[in-house]
C-alpha positions as CSV (number, residue, x, y, z in Angstrom):
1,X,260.6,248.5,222.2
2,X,257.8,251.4,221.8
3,X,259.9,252.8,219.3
4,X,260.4,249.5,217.0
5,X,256.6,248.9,217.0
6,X,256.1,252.6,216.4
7,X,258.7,252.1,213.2
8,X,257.6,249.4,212.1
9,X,253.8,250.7,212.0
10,X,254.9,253.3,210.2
11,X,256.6,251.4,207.3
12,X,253.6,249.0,207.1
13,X,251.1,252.3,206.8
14,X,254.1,253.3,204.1
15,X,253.8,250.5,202.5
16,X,250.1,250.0,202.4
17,X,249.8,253.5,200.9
18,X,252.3,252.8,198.3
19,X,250.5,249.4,197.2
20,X,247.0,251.3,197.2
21,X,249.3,254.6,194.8
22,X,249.9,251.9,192.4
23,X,246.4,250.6,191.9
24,X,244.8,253.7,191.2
25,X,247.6,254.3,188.8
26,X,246.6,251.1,187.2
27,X,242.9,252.1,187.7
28,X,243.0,255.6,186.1
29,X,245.2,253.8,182.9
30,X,242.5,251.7,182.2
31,X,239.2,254.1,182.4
32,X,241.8,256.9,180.2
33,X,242.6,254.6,177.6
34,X,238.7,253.7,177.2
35,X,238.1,257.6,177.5
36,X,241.3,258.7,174.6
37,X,240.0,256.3,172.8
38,X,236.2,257.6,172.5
39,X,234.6,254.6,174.1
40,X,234.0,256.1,177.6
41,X,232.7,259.5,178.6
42,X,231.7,259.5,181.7
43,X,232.7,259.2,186.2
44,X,234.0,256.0,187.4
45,X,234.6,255.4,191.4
46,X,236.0,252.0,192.5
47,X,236.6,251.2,196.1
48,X,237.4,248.4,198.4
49,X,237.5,247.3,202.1
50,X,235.9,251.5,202.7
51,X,238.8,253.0,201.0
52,X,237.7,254.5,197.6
53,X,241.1,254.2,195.2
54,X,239.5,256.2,191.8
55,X,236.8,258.7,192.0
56,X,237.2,260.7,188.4
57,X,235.2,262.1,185.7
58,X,235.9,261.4,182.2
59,X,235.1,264.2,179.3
60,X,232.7,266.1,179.0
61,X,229.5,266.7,180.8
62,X,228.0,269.4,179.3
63,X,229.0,271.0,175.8
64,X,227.0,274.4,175.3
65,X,228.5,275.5,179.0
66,X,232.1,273.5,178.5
67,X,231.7,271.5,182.3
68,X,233.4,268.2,182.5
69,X,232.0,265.4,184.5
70,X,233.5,265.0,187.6
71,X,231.8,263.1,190.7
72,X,229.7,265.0,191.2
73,X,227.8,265.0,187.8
74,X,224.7,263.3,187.8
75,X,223.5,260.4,185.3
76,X,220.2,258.6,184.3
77,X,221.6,255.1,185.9
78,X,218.6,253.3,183.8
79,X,217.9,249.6,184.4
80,X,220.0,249.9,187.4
81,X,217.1,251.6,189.3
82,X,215.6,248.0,188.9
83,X,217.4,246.9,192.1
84,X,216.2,250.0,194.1
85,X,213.0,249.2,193.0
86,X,213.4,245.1,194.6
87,X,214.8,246.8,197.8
88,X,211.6,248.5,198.6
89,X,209.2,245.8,198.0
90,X,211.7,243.6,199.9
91,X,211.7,246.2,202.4
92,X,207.7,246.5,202.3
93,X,208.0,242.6,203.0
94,X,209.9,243.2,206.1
95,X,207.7,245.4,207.4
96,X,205.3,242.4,206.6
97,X,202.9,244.8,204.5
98,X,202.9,242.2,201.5
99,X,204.4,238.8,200.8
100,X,206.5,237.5,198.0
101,X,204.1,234.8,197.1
102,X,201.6,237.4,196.6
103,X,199.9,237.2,193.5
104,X,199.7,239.7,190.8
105,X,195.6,239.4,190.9
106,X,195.7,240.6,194.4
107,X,196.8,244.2,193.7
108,X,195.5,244.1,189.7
109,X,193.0,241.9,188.1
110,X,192.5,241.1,184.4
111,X,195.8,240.1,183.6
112,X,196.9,236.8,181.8
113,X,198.0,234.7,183.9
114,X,197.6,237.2,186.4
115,X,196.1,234.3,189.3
116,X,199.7,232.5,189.1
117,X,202.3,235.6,188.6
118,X,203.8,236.1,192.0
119,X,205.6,239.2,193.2
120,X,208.6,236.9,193.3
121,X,208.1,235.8,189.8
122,X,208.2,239.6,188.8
123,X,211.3,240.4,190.6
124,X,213.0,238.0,188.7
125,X,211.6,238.3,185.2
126,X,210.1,234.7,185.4
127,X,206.4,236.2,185.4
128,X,206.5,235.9,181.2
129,X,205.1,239.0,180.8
130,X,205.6,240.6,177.6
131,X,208.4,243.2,177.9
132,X,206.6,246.3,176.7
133,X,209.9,248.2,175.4
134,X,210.4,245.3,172.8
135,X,207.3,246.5,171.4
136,X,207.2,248.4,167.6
137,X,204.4,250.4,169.5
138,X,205.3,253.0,171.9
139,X,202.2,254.3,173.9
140,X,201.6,257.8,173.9
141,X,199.7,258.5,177.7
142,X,202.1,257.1,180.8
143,X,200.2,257.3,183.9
144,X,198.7,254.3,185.8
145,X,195.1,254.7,184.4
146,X,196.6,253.9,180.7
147,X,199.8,252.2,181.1
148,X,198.2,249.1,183.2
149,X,195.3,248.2,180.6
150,X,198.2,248.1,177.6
151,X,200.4,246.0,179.3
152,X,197.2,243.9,179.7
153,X,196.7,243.4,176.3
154,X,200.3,242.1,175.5
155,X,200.9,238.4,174.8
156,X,202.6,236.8,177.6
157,X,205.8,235.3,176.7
158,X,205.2,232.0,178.6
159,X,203.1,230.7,181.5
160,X,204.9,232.1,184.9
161,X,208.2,230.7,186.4
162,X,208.2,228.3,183.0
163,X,211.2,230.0,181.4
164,X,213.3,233.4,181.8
165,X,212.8,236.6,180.3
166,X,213.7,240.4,180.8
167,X,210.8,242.2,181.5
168,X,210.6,245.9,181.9
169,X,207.4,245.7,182.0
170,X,207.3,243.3,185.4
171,X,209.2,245.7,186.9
172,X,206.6,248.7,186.1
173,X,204.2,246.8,187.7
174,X,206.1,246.7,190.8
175,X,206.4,250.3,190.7
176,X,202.7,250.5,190.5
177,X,202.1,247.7,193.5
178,X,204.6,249.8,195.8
179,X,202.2,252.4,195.1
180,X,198.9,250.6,196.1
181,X,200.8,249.2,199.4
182,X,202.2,252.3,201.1
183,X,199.6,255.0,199.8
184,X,202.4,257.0,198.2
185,X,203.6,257.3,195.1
186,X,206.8,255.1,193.6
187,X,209.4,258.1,193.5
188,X,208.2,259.2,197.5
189,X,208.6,255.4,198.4
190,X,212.3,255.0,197.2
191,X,213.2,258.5,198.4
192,X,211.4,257.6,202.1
193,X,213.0,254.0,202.0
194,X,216.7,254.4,200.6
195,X,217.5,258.1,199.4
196,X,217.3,260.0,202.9
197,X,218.2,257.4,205.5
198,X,221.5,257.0,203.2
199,X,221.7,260.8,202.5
200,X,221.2,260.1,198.5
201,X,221.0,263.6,198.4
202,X,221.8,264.3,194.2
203,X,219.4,261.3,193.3
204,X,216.0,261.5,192.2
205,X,213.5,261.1,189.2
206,X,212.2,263.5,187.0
207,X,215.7,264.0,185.3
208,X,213.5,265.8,182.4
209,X,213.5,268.7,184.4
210,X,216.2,268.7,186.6
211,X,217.6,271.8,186.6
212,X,221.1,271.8,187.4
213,X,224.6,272.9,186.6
214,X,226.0,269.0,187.5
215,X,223.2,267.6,185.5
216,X,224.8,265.8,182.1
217,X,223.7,266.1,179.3
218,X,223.3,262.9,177.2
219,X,224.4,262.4,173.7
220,X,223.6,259.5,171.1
221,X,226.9,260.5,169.3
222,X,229.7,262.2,171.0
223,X,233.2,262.5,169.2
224,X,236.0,265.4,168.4
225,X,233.7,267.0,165.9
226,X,230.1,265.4,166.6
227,X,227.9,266.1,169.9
228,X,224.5,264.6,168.9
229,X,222.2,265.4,171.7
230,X,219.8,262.5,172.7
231,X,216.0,262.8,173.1
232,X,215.6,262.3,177.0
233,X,213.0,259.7,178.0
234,X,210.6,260.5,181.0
235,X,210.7,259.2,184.1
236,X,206.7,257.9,184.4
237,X,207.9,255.7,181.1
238,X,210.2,253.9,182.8
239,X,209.3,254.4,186.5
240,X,210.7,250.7,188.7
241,X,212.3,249.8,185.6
242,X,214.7,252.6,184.6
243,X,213.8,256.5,185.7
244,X,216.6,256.9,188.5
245,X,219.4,259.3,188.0
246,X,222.4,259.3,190.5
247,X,226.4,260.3,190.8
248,X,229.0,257.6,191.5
249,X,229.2,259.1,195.3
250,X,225.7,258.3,195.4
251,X,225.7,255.2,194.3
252,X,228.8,254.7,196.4
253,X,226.4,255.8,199.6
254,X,224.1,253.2,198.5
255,X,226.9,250.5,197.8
256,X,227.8,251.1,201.9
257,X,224.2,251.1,203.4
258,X,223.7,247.4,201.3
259,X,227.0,246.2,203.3
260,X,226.3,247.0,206.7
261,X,222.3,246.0,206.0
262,X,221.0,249.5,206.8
263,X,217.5,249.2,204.8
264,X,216.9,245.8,204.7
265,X,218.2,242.7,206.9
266,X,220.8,239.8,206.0
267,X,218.4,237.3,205.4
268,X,216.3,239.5,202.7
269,X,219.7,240.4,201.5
270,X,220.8,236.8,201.1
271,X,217.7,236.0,199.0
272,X,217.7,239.3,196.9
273,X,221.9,238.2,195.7
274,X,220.1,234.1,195.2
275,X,220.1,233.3,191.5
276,X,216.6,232.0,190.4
277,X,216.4,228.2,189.1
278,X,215.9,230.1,185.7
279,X,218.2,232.3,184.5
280,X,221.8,233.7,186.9
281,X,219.7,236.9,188.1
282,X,218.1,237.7,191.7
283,X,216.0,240.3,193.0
284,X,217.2,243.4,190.8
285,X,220.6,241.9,190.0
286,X,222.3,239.9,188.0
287,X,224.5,236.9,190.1
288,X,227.8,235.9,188.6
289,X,231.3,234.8,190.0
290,X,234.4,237.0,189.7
291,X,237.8,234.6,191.0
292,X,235.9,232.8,193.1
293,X,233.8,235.5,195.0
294,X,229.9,236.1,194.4
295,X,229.3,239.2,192.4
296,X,225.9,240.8,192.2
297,X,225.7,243.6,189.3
298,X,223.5,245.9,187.0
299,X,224.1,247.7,183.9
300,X,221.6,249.9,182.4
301,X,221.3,251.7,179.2
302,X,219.0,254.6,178.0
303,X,219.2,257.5,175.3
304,X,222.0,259.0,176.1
305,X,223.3,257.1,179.2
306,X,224.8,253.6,180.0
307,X,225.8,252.0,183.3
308,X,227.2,249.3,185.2
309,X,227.4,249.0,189.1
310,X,228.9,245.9,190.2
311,X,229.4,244.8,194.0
312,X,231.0,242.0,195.1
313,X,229.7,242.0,199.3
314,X,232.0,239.5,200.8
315,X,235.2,241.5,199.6
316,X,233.3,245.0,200.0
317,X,234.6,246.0,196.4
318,X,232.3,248.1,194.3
319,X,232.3,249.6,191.4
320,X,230.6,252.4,189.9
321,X,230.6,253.4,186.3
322,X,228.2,256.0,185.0
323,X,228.4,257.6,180.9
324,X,226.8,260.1,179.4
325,X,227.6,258.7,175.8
326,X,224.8,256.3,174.2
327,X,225.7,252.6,173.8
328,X,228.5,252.9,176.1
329,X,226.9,250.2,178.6
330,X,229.2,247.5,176.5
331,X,232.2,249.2,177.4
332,X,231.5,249.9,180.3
333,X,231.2,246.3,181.1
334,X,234.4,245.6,179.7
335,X,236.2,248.7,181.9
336,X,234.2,247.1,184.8
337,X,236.2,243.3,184.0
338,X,239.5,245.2,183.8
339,X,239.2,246.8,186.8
340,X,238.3,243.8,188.8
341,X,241.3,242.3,187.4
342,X,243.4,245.0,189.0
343,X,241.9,244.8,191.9
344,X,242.2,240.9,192.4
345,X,246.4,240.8,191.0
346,X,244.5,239.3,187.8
347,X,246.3,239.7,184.1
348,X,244.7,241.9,182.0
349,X,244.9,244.3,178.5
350,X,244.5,248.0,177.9
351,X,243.1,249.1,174.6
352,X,244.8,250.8,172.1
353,X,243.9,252.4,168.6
354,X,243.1,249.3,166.0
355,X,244.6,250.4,162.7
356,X,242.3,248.3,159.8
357,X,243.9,247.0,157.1
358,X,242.4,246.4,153.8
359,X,241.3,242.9,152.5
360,X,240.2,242.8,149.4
361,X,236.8,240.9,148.3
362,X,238.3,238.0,147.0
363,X,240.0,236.9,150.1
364,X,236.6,237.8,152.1
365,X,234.6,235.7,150.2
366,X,236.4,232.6,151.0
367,X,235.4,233.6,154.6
368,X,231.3,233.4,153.7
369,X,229.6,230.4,155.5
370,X,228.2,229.0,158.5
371,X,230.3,228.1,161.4
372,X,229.2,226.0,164.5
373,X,230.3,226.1,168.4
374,X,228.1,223.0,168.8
375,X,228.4,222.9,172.7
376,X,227.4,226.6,172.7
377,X,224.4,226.1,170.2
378,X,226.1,228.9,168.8
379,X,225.8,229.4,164.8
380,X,227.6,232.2,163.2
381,X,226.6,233.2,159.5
382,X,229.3,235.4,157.6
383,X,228.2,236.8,154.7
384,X,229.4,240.2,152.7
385,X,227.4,243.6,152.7
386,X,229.1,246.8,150.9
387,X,232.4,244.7,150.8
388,X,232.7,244.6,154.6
389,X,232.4,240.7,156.2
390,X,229.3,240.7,158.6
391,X,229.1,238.5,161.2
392,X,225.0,237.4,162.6
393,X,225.3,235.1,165.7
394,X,222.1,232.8,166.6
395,X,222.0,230.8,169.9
396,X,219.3,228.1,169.6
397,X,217.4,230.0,166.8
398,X,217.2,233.4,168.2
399,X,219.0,235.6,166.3
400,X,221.4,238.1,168.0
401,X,222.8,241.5,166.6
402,X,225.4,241.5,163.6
403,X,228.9,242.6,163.7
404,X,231.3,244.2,161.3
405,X,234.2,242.1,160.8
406,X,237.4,244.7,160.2
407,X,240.8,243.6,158.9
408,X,243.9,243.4,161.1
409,X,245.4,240.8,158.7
410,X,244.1,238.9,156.0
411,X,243.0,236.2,158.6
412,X,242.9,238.1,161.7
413,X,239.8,240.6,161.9
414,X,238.1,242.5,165.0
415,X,234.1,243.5,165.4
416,X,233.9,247.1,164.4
417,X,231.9,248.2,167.8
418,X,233.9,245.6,170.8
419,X,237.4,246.4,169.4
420,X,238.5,244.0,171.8
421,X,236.6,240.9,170.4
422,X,238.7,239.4,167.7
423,X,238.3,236.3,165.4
424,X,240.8,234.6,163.1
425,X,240.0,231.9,160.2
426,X,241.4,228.7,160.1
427,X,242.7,228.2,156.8
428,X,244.7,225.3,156.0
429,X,248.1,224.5,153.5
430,X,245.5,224.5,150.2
431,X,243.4,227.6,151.0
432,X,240.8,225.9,152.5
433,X,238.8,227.6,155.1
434,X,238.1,224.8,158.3
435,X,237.0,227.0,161.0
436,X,236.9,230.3,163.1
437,X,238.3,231.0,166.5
438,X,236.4,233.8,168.4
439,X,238.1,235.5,170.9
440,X,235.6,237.8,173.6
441,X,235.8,238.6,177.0
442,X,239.0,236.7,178.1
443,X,237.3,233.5,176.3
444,X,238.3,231.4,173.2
445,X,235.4,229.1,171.2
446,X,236.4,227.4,168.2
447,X,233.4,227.2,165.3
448,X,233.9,225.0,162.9
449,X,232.6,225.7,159.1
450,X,229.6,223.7,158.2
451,X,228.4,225.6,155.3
């Protein structure tokens, strides 16, 4: 009898091992073809139920010296640091040294509105404060003594908790109140409250002048024959919003203190992963639903860098995907959905190389108009620039950014920069153009021509 139960544990450990041999195949597909294809340079770690099944780096880290990234290499995270920053003032909450209904006026007067913004309205970007990196003016001197009387003199962008809006500039301000509360500065406060009790010992700040050899370096343009360098932007810029660099084991370490509630408690926890009425984000992270399970995410993007670090707690799956390639946070998104899909039995699709095929002007002029997802509130306006069809989406009047339309058929086209986004016109027996189907992100929205 010992020996059957001995047997049979052996297959199912056998067996377990093969299933979990075969999803990190399926992993490491997904994250190469992103990489052979140019659209991910970078270390990925995924992991589930403790057992990490991809930890790898992806090209190169740095190109004068020839290192690769590995994970060990470290990375500006960006906006990410927004939830480490929520963490410590939840912590400081805890500890009952402030309040989230704590107004803005208590720990700086003079701002608009300033007698109404809460500390909870800052967390979640429902203070209206005027994001300060949408501003055409960059300002020159970043310490507290000039940075806090500019970001005064912006216009809020509504009256608080009235409306939604991302604000780097609310989470600045956090940095600066975490500052007034403990008596330390920002970067000594996260490293006191999360880095050392969870041994985030290759994370830190001032990634300016780090110096060392699993530092990346960041590039705006990295291909076979082009490694454009980017201009590296420092830390007291971006401080609670965006100066945190890390490595996927890091942000691994951080993943497992979050799960067994090592800096905070469950019921702060609970609150920081509750969407506001507002908008689907919490306290430092976004809230959304993956098959049927809460996911709680971030992705960041900087010069040079772009991340996404997605959780989802009641499964203990995270996911950790840091690049060293500018305006790779889109992608990385997209790897991100892929890789949940794997890891939940789910169908999905790995890139290959589009080939364009040319169509000529005549055709793409039939194509020019405005077409309507009226549910959506979504207008699309194609028009033609240099002979190539551009695509400028607007939900609700606000304009969003234009894409390239290129040719996979003379109906069927793809956007230049989201090769996996496709549309195709409807065009009916006499030539006549009725409508466009848009294809993105697993999703398919009919827009019928108006114009």
């Amino acid at each position: 009898m010992k020996k059957t139960a001995l047997l049979l544990a052996a297959i199912v450990t056998m067996y377990v091992a093969m299933a979990q041999d075969s999803t990190a195949r399926k992993l490491d597909e997904i994250v190469t073809a992103y990489a052979n294809l140019g659209r991910f340079n970078g270390s990925v770690l995924v992991a589930r139920k403790g057992d990490i099944l991809l930890q790898k780096g992806y090209g190169i880290r740095n190109d004068s010296t020839g290192t690769m990234n590995d994970v060990n290499t470290q990375f500006q995270v960006a906006s990410v640091t927004k939830q480490f920053t929520a963490t410590v003032v939840l912590k400081l909450v805890e500890m009952k040294k402030m309040r989230l209904n704590d107004k803005l006026s208590k720990y700086y007067r003079g701002f608009p509105y300033g007698d109404s913004i809460t500390i909870w309205n800052l967390l979640t970007h429902t203070s209206g404060m005027r994001n300060f990196t949408e501003e055409d003016t960059g300002i020159q001197k970043t310490d507290e003594q000039h940075m806090v009387p500019y970001l005064k003199t912006l216009k809020p962008d509504f009256a608080p908790g009235k409306d939604w809006h991302y604000s780097n500039s609310g989470y600045v301000m956090l940095a600066y109140i975490i500052q007034k509360v403990t008596g330390i500065s920002y970067f000594q406060a996260v490293r006191k409250y999360i880095f050392i009790p969870l041994h985030m010992n290759s994370s830190g700040f001032d990634f300016t002048r780090l110096a060392n050899d699993e530092k990346a370096i960041g590039y705006d343009e990295l291909n076979d024959t082009v490694h454009y360098r980017a201009h590296i932007a420092d830390s007291s810029v971006t401080l609670g919003a965006g100066s945190i660099y890390s490595t996927v084991m890091d942000m691994y370490k951080w993943h497992r203190g979050l799960q067994v509630y090592n800096i905070i408690g469950k019921a702060l926890t609970e609150q920081a992963y509750t969407a506001c009425p507002q908008h689907n984000y919490g306290f430092g992270w976004q809230i959304d639903s993956v098959y049927g399970r809460k996911m709680v995410s971030h992705s960041g993007a900087i010069s040079g860098f772009g991340s996404n670090f997605a959780r989802i707690p009641a499964d203990d799956v995270c996911i950790v995907i840091l690049s060293n390639k500018g305006g790779s946070t889109f992608d990385a998104m997209h790897i991100t959905d892929k890789l949940l899909a794997v890891l939940y039995n789910q169908p999905y699709t790995v890139p290959v190389k589009r080939k364009p095929v040319p169509v000529s002007e005549e055709i793409l002029k039939r194509y020019t108009g405005t077409y309507e997802v009226a549910e959506m509130h979504l207008v699309v306006d194609v028009t033609i620039n240099d002979g190539r069809l551009i695509a400028q989406p607007s939900r609700d009047g606000h304009p969003g950014p234009t894409a390239v339309l290129v040719g996979e058929n003379n109906r069927r086209f793809y956007i230049e920069a989201d090769e996996e986004a496709e549309t195709e016109f409807d065009v009916d027996d006499t030539g006549k153009v009725k409508g466009l189907t848009i294809f993105q992100n697993g999703t398919t929205k009919y827009a019928v021509k108006t114009k």
